[in-house]
LUMVEXMAR-370645 format. One record per atom (N, C-alpha, C, O): residue number from 1; atom name; y, z, x; residue in three letters. Coordinates in pm, 1 decimal, always signed. Atoms other than C-alpha are relative to their C-alpha. Last residue first. Example, Ala and Ser with C-alpha at 12.3 -4.5 7.8 and 13.67 -1.06 7.14 Angstrom:
<bazas>
<2; 'N'; <-119.0; -6.0; -82.0>; 'ser'>,
<2; 'CA'; <-106.0; +714.0; +1367.0>; 'ser'>,
<2; 'C'; <+109.0; +73.0; -77.0>; 'ser'>,
<2; 'O'; <+219.8; +89.9; -26.1>; 'ser'>,
<1; 'N'; <-119.0; +0.0; +89.0>; 'ala'>,
<1; 'CA'; <-450.0; +780.0; +1230.0>; 'ala'>,
<1; 'C'; <+120.0; +0.0; +90.0>; 'ala'>,
<1; 'O'; <+118.1; +66.5; +193.6>; 'ala'>,
</bazas>
This chain:
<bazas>
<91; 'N'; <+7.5; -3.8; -158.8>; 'unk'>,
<91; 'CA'; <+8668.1; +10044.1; +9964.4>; 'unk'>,
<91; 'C'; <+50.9; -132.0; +51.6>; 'unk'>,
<91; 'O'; <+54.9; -153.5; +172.7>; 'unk'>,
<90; 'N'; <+79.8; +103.4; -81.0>; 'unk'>,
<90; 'CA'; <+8759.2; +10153.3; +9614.2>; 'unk'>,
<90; 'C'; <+17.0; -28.5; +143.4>; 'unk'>,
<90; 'O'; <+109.3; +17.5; +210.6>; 'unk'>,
<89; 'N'; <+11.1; -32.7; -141.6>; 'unk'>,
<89; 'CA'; <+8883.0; +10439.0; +9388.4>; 'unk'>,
<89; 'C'; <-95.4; -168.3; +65.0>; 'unk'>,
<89; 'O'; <-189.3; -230.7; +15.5>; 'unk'>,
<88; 'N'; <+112.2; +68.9; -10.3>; 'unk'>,
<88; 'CA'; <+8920.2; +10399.6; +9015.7>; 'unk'>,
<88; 'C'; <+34.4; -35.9; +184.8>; 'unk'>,
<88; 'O'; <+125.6; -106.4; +227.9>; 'unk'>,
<87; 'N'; <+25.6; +58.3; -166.5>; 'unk'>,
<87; 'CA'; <+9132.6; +10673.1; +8900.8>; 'unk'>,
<87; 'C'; <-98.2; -79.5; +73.7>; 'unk'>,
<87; 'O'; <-194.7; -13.0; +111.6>; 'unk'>,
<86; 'N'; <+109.7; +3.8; -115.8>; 'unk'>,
<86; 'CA'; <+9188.4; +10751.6; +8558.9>; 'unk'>,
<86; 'C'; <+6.2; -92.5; +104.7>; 'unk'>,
<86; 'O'; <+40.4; -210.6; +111.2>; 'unk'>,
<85; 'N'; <-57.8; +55.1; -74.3>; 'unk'>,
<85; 'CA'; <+9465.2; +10898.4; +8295.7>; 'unk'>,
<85; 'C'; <-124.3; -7.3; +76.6>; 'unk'>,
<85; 'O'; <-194.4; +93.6; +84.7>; 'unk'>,
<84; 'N'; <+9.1; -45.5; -151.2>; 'unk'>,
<84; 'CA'; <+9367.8; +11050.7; +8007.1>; 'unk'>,
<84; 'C'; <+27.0; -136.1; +99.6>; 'unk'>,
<84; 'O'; <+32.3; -252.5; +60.0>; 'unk'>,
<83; 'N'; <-81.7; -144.1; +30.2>; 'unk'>,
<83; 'CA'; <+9376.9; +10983.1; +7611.9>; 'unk'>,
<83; 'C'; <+68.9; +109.1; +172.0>; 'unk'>,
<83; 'O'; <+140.1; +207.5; +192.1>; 'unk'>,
<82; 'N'; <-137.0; +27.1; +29.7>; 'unk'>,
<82; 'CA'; <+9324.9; +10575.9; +7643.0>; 'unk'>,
<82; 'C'; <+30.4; +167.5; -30.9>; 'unk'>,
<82; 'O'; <+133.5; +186.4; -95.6>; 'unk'>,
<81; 'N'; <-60.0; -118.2; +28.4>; 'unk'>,
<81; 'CA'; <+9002.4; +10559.0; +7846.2>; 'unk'>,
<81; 'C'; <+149.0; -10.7; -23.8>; 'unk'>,
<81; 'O'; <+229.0; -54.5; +58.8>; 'unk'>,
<80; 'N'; <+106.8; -91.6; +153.0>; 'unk'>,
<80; 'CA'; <+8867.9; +10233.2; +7792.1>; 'unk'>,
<80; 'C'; <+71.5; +106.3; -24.8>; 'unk'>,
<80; 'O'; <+131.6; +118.9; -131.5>; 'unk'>,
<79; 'N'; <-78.5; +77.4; +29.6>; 'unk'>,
<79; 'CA'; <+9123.7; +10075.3; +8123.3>; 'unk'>,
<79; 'C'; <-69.4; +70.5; -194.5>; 'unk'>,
<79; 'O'; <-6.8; +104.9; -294.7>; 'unk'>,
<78; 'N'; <-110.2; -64.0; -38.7>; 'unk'>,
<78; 'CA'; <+8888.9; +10274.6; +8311.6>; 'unk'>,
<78; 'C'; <+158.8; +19.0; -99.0>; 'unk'>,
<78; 'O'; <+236.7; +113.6; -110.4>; 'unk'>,
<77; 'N'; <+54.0; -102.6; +67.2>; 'unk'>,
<77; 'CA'; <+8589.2; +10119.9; +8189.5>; 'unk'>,
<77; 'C'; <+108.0; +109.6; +21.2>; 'unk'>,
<77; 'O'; <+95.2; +217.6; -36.4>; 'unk'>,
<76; 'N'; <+65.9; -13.2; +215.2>; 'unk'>,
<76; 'CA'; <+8713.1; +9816.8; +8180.2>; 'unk'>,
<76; 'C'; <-47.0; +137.8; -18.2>; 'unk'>,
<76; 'O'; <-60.8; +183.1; -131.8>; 'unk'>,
<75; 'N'; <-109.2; -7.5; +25.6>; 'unk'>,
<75; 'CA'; <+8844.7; +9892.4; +8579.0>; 'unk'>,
<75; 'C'; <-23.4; +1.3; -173.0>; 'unk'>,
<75; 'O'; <+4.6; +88.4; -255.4>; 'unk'>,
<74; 'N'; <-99.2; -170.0; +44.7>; 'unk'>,
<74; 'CA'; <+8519.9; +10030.0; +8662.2>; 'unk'>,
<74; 'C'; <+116.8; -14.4; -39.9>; 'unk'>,
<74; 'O'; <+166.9; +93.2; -72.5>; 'unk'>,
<73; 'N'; <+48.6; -53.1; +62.6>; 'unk'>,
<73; 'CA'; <+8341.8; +9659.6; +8547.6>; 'unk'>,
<73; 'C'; <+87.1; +210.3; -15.4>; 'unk'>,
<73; 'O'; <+121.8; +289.3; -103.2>; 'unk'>,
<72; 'N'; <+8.4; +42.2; +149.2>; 'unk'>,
<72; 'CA'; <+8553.8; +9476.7; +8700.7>; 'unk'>,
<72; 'C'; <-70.9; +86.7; -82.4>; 'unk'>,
<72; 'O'; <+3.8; +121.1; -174.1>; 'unk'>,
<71; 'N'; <-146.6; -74.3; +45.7>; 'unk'>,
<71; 'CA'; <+8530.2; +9684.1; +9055.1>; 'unk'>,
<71; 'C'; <+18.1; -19.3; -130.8>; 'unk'>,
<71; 'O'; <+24.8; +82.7; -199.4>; 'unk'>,
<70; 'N'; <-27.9; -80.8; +54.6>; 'unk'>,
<70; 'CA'; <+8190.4; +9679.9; +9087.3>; 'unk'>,
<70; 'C'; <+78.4; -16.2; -75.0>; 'unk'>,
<70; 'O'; <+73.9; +3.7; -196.4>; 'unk'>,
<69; 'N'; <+39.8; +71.8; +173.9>; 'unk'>,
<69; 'CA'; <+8130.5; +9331.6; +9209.4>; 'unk'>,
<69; 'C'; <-9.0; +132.1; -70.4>; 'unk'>,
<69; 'O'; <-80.4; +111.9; -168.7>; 'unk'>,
<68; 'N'; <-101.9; +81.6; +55.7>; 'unk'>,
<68; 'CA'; <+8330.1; +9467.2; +9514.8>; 'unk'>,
<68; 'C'; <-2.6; -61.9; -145.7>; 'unk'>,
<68; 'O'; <+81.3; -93.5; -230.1>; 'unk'>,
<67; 'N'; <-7.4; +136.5; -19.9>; 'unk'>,
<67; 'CA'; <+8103.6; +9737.5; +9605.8>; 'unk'>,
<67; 'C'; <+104.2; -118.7; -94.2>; 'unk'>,
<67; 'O'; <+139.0; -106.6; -211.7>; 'unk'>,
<66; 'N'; <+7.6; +17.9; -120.1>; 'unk'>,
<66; 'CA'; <+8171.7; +10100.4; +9665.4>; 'unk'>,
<66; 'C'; <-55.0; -187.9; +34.5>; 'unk'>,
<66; 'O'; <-64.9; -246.9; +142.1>; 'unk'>,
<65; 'N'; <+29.2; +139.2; -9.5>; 'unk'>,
<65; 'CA'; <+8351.1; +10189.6; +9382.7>; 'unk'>,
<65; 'C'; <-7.1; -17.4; +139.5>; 'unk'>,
<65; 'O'; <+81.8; +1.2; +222.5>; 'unk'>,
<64; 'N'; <+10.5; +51.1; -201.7>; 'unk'>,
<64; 'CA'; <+8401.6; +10558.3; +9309.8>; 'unk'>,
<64; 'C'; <-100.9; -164.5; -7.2>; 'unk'>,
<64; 'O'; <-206.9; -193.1; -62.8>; 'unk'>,
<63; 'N'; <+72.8; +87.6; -10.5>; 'unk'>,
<63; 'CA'; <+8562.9; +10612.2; +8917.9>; 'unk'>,
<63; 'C'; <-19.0; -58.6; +150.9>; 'unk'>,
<63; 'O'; <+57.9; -130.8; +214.3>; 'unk'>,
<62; 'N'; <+30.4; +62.6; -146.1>; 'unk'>,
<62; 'CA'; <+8726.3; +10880.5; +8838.9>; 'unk'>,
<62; 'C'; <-120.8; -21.0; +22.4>; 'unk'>,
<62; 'O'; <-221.6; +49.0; +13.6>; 'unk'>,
<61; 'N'; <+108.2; +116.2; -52.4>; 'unk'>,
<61; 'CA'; <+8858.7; +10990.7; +8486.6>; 'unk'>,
<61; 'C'; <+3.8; -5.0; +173.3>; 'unk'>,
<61; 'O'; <+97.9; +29.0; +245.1>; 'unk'>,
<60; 'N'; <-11.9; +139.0; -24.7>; 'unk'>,
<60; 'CA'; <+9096.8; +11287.5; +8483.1>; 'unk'>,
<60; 'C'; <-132.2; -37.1; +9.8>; 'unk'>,
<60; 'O'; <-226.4; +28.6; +54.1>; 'unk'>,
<59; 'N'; <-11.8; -4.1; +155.3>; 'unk'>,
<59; 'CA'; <+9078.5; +11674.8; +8484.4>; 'unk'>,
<59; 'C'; <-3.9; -111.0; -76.0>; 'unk'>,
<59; 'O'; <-17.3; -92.9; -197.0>; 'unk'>,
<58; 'N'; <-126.3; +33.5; +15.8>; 'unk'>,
<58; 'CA'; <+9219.3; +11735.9; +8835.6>; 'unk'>,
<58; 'C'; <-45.8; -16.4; -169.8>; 'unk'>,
<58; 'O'; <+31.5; +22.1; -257.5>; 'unk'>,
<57; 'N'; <-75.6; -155.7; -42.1>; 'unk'>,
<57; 'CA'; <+8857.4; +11799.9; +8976.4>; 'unk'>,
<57; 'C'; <+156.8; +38.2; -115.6>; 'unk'>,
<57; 'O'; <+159.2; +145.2; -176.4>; 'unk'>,
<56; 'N'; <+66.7; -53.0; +127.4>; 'unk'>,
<56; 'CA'; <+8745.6; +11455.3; +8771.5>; 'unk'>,
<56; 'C'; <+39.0; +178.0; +42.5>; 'unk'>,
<56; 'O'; <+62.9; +266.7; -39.4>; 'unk'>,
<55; 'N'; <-60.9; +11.0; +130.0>; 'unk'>,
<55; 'CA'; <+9032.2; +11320.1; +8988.4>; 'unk'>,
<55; 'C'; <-93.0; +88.7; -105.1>; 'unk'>,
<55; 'O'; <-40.0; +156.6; -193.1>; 'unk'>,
<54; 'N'; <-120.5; -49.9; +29.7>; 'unk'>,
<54; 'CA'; <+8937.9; +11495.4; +9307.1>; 'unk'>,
<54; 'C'; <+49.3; -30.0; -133.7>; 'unk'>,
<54; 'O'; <+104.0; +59.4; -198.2>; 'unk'>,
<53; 'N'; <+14.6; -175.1; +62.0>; 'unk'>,
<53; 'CA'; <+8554.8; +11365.3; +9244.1>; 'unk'>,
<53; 'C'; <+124.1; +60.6; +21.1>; 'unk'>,
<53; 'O'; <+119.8; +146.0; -67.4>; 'unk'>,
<52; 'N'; <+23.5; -28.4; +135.3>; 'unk'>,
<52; 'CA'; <+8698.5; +10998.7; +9218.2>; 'unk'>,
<52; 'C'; <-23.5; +164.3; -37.6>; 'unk'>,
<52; 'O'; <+22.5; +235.7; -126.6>; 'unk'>,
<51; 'N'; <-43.6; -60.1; +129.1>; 'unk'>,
<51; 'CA'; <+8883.7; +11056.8; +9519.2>; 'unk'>,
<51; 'C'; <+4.5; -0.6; -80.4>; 'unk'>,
<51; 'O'; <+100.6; +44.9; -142.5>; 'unk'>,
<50; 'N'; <+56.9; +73.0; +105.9>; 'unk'>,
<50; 'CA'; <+8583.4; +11123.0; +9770.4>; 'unk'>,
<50; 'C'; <+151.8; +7.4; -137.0>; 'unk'>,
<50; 'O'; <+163.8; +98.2; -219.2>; 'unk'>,
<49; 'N'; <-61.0; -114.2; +82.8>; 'unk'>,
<49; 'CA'; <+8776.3; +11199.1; +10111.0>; 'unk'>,
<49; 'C'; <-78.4; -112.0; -125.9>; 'unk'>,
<49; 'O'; <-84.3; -235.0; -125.8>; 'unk'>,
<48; 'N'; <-4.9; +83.5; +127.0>; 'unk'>,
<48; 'CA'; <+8776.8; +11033.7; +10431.8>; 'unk'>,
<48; 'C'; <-42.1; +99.7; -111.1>; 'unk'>,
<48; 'O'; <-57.1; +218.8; -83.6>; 'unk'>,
<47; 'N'; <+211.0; +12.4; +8.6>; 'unk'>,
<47; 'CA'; <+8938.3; +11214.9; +10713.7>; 'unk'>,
<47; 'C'; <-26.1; -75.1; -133.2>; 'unk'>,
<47; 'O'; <+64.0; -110.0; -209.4>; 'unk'>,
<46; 'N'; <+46.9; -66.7; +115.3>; 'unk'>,
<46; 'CA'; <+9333.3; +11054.8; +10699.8>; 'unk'>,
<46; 'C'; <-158.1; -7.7; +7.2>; 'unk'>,
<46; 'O'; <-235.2; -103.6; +3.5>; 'unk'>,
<45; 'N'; <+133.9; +7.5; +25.4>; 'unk'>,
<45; 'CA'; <+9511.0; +10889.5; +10975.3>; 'unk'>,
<45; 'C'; <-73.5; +75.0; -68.8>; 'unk'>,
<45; 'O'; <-87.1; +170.7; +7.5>; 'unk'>,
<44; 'N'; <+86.2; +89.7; +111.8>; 'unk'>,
<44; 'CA'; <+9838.2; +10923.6; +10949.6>; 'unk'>,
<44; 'C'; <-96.1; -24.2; -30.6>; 'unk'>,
<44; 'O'; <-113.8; -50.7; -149.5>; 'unk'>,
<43; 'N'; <-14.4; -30.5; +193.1>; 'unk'>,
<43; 'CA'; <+9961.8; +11241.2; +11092.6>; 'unk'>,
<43; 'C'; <-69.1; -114.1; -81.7>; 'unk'>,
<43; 'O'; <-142.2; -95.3; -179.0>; 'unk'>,
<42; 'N'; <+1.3; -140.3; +32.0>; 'unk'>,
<42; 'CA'; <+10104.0; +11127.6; +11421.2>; 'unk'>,
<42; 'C'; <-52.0; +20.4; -145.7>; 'unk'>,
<42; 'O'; <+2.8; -19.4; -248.5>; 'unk'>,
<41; 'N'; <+59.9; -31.1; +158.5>; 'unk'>,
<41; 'CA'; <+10093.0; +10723.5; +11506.9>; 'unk'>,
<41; 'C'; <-49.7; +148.2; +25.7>; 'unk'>,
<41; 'O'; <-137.8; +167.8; +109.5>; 'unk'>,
<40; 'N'; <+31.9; -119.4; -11.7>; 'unk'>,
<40; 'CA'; <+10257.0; +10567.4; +11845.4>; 'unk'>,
<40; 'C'; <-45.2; +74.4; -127.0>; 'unk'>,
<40; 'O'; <+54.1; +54.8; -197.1>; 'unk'>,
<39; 'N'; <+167.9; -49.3; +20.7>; 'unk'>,
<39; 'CA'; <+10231.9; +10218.2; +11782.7>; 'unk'>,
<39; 'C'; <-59.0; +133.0; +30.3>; 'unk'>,
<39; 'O'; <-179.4; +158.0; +37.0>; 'unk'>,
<38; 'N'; <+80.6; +41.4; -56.7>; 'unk'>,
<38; 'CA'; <+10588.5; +10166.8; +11880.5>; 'unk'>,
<38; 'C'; <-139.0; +10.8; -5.2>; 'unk'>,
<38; 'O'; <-194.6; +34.6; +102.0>; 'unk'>,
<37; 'N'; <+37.2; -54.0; -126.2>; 'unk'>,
<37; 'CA'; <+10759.4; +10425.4; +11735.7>; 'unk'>,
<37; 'C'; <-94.3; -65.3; +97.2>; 'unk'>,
<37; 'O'; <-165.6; -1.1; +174.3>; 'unk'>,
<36; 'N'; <-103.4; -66.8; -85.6>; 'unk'>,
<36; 'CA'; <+10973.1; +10240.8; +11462.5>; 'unk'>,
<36; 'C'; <-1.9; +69.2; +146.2>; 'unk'>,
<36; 'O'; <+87.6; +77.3; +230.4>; 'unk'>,
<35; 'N'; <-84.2; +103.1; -2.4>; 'unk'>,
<35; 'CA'; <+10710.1; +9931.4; +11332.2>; 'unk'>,
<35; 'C'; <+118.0; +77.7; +115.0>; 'unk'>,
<35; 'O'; <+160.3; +27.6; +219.1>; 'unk'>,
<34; 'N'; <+39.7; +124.1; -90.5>; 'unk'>,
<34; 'CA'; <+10398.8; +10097.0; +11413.3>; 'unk'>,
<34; 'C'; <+130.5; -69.5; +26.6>; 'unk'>,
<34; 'O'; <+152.1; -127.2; +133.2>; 'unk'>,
<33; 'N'; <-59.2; -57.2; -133.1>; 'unk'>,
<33; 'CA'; <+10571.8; +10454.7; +11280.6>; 'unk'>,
<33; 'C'; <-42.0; -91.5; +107.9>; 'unk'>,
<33; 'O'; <-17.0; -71.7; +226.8>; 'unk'>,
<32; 'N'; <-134.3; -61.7; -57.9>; 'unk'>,
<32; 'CA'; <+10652.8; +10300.5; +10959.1>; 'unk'>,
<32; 'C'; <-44.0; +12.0; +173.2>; 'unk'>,
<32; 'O'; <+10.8; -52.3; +262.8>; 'unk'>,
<31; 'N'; <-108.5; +148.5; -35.3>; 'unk'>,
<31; 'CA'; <+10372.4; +10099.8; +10928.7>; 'unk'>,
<31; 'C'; <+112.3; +61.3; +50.5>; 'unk'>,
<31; 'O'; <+164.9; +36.2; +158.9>; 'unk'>,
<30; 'N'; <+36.1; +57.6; -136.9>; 'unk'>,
<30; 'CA'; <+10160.0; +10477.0; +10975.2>; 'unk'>,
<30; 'C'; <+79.8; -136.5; +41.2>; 'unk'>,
<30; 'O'; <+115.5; -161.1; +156.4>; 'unk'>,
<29; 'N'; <-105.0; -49.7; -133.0>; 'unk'>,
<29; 'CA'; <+10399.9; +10646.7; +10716.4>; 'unk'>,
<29; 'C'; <-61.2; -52.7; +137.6>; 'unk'>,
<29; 'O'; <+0.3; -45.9; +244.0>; 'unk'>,
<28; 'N'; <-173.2; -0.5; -27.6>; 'unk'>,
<28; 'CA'; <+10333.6; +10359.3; +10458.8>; 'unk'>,
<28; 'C'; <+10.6; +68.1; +127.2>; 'unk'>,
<28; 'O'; <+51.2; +10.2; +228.0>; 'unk'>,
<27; 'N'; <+36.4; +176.4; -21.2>; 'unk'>,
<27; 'CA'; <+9901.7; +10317.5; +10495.7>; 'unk'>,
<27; 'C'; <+175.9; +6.8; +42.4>; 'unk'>,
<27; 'O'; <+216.4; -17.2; +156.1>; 'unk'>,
<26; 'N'; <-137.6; +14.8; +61.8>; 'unk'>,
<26; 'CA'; <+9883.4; +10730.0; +10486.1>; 'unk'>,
<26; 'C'; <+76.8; -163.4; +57.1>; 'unk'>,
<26; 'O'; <+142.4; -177.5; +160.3>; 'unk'>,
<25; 'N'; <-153.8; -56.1; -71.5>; 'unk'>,
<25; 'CA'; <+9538.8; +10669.9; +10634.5>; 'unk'>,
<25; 'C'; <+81.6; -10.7; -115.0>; 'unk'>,
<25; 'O'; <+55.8; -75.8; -216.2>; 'unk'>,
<24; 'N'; <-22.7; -109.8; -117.6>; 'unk'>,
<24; 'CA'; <+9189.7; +10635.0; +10564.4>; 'unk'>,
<24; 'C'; <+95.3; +21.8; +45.5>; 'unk'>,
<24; 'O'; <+97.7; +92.1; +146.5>; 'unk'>,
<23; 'N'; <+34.5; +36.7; -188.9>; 'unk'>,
<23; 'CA'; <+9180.8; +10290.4; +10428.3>; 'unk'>,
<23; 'C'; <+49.2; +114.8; +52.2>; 'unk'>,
<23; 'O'; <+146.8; +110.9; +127.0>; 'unk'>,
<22; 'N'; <+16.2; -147.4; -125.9>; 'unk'>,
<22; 'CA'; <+9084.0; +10410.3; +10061.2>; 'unk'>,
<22; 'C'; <+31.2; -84.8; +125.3>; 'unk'>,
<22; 'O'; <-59.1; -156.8; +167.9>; 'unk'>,
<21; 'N'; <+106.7; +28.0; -103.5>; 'unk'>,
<21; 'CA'; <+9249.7; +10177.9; +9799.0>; 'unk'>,
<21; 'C'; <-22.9; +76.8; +108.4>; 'unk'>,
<21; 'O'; <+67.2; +131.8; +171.7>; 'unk'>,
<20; 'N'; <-20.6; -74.1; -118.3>; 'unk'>,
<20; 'CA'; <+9309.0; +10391.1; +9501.5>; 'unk'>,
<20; 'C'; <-90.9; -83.3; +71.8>; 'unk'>,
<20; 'O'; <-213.5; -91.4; +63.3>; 'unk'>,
<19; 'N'; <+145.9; +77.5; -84.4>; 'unk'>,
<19; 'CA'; <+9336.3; +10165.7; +9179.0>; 'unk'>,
<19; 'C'; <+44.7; +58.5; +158.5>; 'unk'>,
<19; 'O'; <+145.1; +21.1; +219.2>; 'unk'>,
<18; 'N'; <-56.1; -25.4; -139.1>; 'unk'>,
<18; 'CA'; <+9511.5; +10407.7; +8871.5>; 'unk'>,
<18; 'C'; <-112.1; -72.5; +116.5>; 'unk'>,
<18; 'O'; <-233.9; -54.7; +115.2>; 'unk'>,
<17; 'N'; <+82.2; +92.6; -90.4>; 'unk'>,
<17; 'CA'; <+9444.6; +10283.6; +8521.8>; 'unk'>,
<17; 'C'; <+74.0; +34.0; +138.7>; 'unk'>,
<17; 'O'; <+187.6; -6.5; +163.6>; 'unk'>,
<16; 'N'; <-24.2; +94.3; -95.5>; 'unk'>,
<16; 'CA'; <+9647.4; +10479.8; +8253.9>; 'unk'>,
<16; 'C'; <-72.0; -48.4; +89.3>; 'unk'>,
<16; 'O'; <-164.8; +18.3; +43.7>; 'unk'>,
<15; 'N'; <+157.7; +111.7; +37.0>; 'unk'>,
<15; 'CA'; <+9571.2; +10646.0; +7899.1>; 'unk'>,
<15; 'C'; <+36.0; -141.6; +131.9>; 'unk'>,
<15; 'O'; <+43.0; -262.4; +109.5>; 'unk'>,
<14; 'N'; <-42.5; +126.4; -64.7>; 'unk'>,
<14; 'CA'; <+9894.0; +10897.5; +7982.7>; 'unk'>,
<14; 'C'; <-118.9; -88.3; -15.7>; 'unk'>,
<14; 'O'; <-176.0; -54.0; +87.8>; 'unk'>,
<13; 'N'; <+109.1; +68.7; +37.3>; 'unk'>,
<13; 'CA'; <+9799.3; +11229.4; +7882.2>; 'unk'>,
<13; 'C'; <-22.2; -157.4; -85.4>; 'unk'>,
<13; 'O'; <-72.4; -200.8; -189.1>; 'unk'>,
<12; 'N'; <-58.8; +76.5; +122.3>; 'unk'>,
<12; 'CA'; <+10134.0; +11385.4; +7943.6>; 'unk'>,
<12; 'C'; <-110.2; -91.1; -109.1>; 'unk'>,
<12; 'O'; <-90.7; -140.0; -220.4>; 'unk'>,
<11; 'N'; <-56.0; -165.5; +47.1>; 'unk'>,
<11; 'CA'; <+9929.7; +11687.6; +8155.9>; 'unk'>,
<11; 'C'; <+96.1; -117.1; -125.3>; 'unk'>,
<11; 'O'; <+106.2; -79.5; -242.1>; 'unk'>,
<10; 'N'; <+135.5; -85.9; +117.8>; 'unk'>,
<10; 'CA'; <+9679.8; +11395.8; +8261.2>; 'unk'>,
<10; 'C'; <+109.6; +90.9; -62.4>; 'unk'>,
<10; 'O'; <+55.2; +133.7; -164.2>; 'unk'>,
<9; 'N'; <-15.2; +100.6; +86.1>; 'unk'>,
<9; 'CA'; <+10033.8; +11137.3; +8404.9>; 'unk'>,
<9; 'C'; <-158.3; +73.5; -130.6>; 'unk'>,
<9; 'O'; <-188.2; +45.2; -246.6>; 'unk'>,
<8; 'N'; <-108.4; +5.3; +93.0>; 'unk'>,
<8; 'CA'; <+10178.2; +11444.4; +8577.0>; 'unk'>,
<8; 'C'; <-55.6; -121.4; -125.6>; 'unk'>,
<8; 'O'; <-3.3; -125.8; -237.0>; 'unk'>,
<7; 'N'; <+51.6; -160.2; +57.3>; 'unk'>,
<7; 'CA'; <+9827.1; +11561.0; +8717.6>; 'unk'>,
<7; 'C'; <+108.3; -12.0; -82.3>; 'unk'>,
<7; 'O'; <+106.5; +53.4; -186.5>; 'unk'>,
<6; 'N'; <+165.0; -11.5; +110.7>; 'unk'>,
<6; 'CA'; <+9796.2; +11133.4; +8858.2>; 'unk'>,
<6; 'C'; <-16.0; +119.5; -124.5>; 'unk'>,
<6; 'O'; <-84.6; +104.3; -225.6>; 'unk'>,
<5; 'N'; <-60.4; +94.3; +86.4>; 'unk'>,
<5; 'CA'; <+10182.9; +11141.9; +8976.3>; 'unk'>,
<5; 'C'; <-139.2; +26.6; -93.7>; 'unk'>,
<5; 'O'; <-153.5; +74.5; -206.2>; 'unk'>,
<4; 'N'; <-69.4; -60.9; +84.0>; 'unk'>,
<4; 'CA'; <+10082.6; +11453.2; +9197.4>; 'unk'>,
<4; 'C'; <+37.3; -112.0; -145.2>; 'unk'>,
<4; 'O'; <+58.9; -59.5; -254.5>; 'unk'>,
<3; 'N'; <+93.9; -138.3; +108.3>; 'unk'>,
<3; 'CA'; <+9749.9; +11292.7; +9329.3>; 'unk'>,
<3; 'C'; <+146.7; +100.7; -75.7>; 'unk'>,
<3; 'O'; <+112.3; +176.9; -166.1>; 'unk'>,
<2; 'N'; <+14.1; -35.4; +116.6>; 'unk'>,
<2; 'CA'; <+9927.0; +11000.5; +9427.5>; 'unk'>,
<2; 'C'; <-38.6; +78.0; -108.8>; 'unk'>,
<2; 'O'; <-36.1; +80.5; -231.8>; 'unk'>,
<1; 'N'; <-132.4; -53.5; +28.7>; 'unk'>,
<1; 'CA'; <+10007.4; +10966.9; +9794.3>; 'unk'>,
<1; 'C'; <+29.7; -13.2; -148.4>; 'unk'>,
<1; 'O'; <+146.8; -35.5; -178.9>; 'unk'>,
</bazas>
């Protein structure tokens, strides 16, 4: 629930650090509907989706992290880019 904030923060060209954790769902509207509909859940669950290649789509850094001793290293390198905005994705 960030890919519009991400195209607003490349088009101002924002030198920012974005950390997308993937758990396959819209994480808010599913609590919501655990907490209001009883564990009934519409909509939230999300196929999985690469979104470093959406960001470099978008014009942006992105960075796919699939192990944990990654992450340090994509965030420095993330955190490098100061003319664009990037996305460092993890599992």
């Amino acid at each position: 629930m960030m890919l519009g904030e991400l195209e607003t923060a490349r088009r101002a060209g924002l030198g920012l650090t974005i950390v997308v954790v993937n758990n396959a769902a819209s994480g808010y509207v599913k609590a919501l509907q655990h907490a209001m509909m009883g564990g009934r859940y519409q909509s939230a669950d999300l196929s999985e989706m690469d979104y470093a290649a959406i960001a470099h789509t978008m014009g942006v850094g992105g960075i796919r992290v699939e192990d944990p001793e990654q992450l340090g290293a994509a965030l420095a390198a993330g955190m490098a880019e100061r003319d664009r905005p990037t996305s460092s994705m993890s599992w």
